[in-house]
C-alpha positions in Angstrom: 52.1 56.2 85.0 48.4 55.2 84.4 47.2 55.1 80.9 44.1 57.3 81.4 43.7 58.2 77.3 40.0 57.9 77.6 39.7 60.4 80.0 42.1 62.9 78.1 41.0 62.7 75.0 37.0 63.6 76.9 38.1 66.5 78.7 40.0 67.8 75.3 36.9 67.3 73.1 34.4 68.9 75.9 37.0 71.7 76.4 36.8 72.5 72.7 32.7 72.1 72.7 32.3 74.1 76.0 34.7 76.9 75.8 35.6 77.6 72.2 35.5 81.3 72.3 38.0 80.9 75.0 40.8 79.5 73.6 43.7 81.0 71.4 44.6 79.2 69.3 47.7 81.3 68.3 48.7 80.8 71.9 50.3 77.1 72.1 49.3 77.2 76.3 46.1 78.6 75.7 44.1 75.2 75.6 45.9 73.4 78.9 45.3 77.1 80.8 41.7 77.1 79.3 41.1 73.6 80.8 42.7 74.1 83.5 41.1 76.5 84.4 37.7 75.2 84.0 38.7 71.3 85.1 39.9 73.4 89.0 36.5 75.3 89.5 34.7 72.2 89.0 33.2 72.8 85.5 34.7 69.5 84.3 33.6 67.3 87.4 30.6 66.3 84.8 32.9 64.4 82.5 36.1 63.7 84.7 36.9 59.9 85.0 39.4 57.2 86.5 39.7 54.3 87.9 39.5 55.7 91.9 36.3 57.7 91.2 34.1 56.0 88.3 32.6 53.1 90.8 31.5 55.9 93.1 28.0 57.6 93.5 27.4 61.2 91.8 27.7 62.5 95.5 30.3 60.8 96.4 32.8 61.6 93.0 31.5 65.5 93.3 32.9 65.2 97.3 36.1 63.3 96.3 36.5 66.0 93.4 36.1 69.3 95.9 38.1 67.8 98.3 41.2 67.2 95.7 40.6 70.4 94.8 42.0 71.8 98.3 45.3 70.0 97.8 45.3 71.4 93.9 48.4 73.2 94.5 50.8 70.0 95.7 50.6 69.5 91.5 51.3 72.6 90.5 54.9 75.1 90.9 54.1 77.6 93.1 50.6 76.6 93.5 49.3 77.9 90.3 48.1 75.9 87.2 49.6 78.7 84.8 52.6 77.4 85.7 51.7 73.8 84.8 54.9 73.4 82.2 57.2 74.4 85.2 55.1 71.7 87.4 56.8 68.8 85.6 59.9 67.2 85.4 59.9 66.4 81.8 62.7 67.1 78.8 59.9 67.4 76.1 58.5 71.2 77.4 57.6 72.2 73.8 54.9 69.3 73.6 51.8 71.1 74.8 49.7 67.9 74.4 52.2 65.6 76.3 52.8 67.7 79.3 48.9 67.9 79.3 48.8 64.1 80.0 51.3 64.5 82.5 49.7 66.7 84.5 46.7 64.9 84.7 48.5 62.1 85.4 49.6 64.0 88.5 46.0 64.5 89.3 44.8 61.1 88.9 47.5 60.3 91.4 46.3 62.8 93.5 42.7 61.9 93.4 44.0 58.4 94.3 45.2 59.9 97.7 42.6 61.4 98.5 40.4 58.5 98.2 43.1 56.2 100.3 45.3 57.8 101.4 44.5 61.0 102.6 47.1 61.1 105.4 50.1 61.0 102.9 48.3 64.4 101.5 48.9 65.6 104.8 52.0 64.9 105.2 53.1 66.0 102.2 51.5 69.5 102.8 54.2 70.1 105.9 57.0 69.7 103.5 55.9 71.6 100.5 58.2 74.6 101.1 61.0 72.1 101.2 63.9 70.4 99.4 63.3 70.2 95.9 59.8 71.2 95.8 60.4 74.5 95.0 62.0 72.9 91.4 58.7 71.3 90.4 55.4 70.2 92.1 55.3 68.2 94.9 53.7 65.3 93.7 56.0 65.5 90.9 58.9 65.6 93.0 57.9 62.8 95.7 56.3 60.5 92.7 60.1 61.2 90.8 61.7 60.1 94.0 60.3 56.7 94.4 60.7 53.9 92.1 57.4 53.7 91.6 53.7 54.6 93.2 53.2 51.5 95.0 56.0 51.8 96.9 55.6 55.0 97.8 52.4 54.4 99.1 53.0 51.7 100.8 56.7 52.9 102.7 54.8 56.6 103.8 51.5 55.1 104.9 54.1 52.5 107.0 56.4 55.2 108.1 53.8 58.1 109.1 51.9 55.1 110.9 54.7 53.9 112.7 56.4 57.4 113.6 53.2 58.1 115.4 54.6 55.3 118.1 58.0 55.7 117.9 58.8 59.8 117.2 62.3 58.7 115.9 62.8 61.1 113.2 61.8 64.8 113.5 60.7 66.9 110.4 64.3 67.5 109.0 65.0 64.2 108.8 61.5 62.9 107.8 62.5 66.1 105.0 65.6 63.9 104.0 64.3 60.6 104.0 61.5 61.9 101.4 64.1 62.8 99.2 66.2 60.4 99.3 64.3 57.1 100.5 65.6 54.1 98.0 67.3 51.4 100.5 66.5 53.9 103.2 62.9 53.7 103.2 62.1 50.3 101.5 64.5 47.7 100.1 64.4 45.1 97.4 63.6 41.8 98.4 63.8 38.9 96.3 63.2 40.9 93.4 59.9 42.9 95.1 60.2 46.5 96.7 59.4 46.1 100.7 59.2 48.9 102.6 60.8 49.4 105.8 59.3 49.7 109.1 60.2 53.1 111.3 62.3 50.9 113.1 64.3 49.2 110.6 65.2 52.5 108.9 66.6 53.4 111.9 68.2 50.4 112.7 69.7 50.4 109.3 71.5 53.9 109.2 72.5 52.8 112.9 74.2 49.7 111.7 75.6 51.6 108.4 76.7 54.3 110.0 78.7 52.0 113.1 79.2 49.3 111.1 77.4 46.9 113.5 74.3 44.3 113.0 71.9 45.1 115.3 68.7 43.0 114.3 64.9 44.4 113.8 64.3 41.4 116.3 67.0 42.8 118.6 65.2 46.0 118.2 61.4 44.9 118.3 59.9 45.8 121.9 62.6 46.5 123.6 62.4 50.1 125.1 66.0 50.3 126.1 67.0 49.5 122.5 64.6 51.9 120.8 65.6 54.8 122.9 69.2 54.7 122.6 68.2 54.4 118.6 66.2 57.7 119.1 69.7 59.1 121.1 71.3 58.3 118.0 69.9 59.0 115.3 69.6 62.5 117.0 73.0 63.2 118.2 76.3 64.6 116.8 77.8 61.4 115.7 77.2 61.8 112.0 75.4 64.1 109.1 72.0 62.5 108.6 71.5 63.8 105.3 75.0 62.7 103.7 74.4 59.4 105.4 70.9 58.9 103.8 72.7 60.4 100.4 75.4 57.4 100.6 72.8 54.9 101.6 70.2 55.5 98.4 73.6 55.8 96.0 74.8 52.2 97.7 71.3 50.6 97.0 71.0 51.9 93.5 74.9 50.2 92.8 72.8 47.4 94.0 69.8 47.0 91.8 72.2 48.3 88.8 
């Protein structure tokens, strides 16, 4: 998570100046929904900072702000920032101020995408009716699923890239591996998280799932190879989702 305090302690502050008559202070949500409200019609762009945005022109951070603004409801349950304590995946629901942070935490993330990585966004928009999305947000879900943001980055920019090419994996499966994508999607290598090529990850449930070793070398430009991977992965031989399942569990008795 990205220590953005400066920024949340602003927006709190110019919430209270701005819209004071506003807030209820009997209500414990009222502040968050007050700001919330005014931070996702723009009213906030003024004083909103982070680290993706604050190098930018005026022009350019009012752009990147509208344009986050269309993907608003990947951070929120059900779409709607009322609902911003059911967004989150976090124990502590009776601290107002902390789920606050959290949020925006969400929405720094999000802004981040947006700035570079806008094709994740996108891809993460076909699966927000899915899997456990429908529990929390979907950046909360995806960012909960992933050991961290780098990696995440880094393994779905690779794998939507990639999949482009090779078409190995249709949306169920692409559904799955979202899910459930720790030694699926990347590995750990020598102590650092590297993410796994289209290929490999199909390789890899290939090999776990026949117990063979086919290499990514093997594998690399050879048409033959690829397609009777694609036949594979697609066929009747095995559940893809309770092989993924046992692959993530055997990688985490791994790193344990």
């Amino acid at each position: 998570m990205s220590k953005n305090y400066k920024n949340y302690r602003q927006l709190k502050d110019t919430v209270t100046l701005r819209f004071l008559d506003e807030i209820n202070f009997n209500d414990d949500d009222s502040f968050n929904i007050v700001l919330l409200k005014h931070l996702l019609n723009g009213e906030l762009d003024d004083v909103y900072s982070n680290k993706y945005i604050d190098n930018l022109s005026e022009f350019e951070k009012k752009e990147i702000l509208k344009i986050s603004r269309d993907y608003i409801y990947l951070i929120f349950n059900s779409g709607d920032y009322r609902n911003y304590d059911e967004s989150l995946d976090c124990p502590i629901d009776d601290d107002k101020d902390f789920l606050l942070y959290l949020l925006l935490d969400n929405y720094d993330f999000l802004i981040r995408l947006v700035v570079n990585n806008r094709e994740i966004l996108e891809e993460l928009n076909k699966y927000k009716d899915s899997f456990d999305f429908n529990s929390f947000s979907v950046i909360e879900t995806i960012r909960n699923n992933f050991n961290n943001d780098e990696i995440l980055i880094s393994s779905i920019s690779k794998f939507i890239e990639e999949e482009k090419i090779y078409k190995l994996f249709d949306d169920n499966q692409r559904d799955v591996l979202y899910e459930y994508p720790n030694g699926v999607m990347y590995g750990l290598i020598d102590g650092n998280y590297k993410p796994y090529s289209s290929l490999e990850i199909a390789t890899n449930i290939y090999n776990y799932v026949s117990d063979d070793d086919v290499t990514i070398e093997e594998v690399n430009d050879n048409p033959n190879l690829i397609s009777q991977l694609s036949k594979f992965i697609h066929g009747n031989y095995f559940d893809f989702k309770n092989i993924v399942i046992d692959m993530c569990d055997e990688f985490y008795k791994v790193i344990d």
